[in-house]
C-alpha positions, -999 to 999 in steps of 0.1 A, spaced: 0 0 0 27 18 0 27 34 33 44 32 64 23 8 95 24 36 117 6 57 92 -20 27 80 -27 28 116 -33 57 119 -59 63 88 -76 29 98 -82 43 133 -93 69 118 -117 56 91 -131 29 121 -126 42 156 -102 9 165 -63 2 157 -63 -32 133 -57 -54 161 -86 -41 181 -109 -47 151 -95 -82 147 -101 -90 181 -137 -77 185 -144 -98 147 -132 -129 164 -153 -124 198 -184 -120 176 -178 -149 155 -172 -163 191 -204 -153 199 -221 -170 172 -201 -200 176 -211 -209 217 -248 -195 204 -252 -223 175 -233 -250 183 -219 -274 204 -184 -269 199 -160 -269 229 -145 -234 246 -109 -251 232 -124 -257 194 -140 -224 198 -104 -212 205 -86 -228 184 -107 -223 151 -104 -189 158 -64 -185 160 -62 -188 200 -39 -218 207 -42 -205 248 -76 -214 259 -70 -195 289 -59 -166 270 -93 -168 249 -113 -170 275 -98 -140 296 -105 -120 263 -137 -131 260 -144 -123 300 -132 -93 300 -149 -80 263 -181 -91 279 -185 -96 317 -196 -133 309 -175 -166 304 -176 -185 273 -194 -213 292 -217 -188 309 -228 -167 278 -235 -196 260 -256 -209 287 -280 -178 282 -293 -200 248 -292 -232 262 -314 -225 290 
């Protein structure tokens, strides 16, 4: 592109609000989210088909992006 990656950074952030990691990270929670919501997959599938090789690390993420554990949000659709 032709540009340096502290300027792309720069015009992405400003074009979407989020540096490209952020907006990788909150793509992957919401396919995440979909994932626990509509199947039966484990947390560690769930991780791993998304990039994560560190469950742990996955589900810390997940916890803190949004106040629930995998295991618990996904109970929210199986009950």
């Amino acid at each position: 592109a032709c540009m340096s990656k502290d300027y792309f950074i720069k015009i992405f952030r400003q074009e979407l609000g989020v540096t490209p990691v952020q907006f990788i990270i909150n793509d992957k929670l919401m396919k995440a989210k979909l994932m626990l919501a509509s199947t039966n997959l484990t947390i560690k599938e769930i991780a791993y088909s998304l990039g994560y090789s560190d469950t742990s690390y996955f589900i810390r993420l997940f916890k803190k992006r949004h106040k629930l554990s995998p295991l618990q949000y996904r109970k929210l659709f199986n009950d």
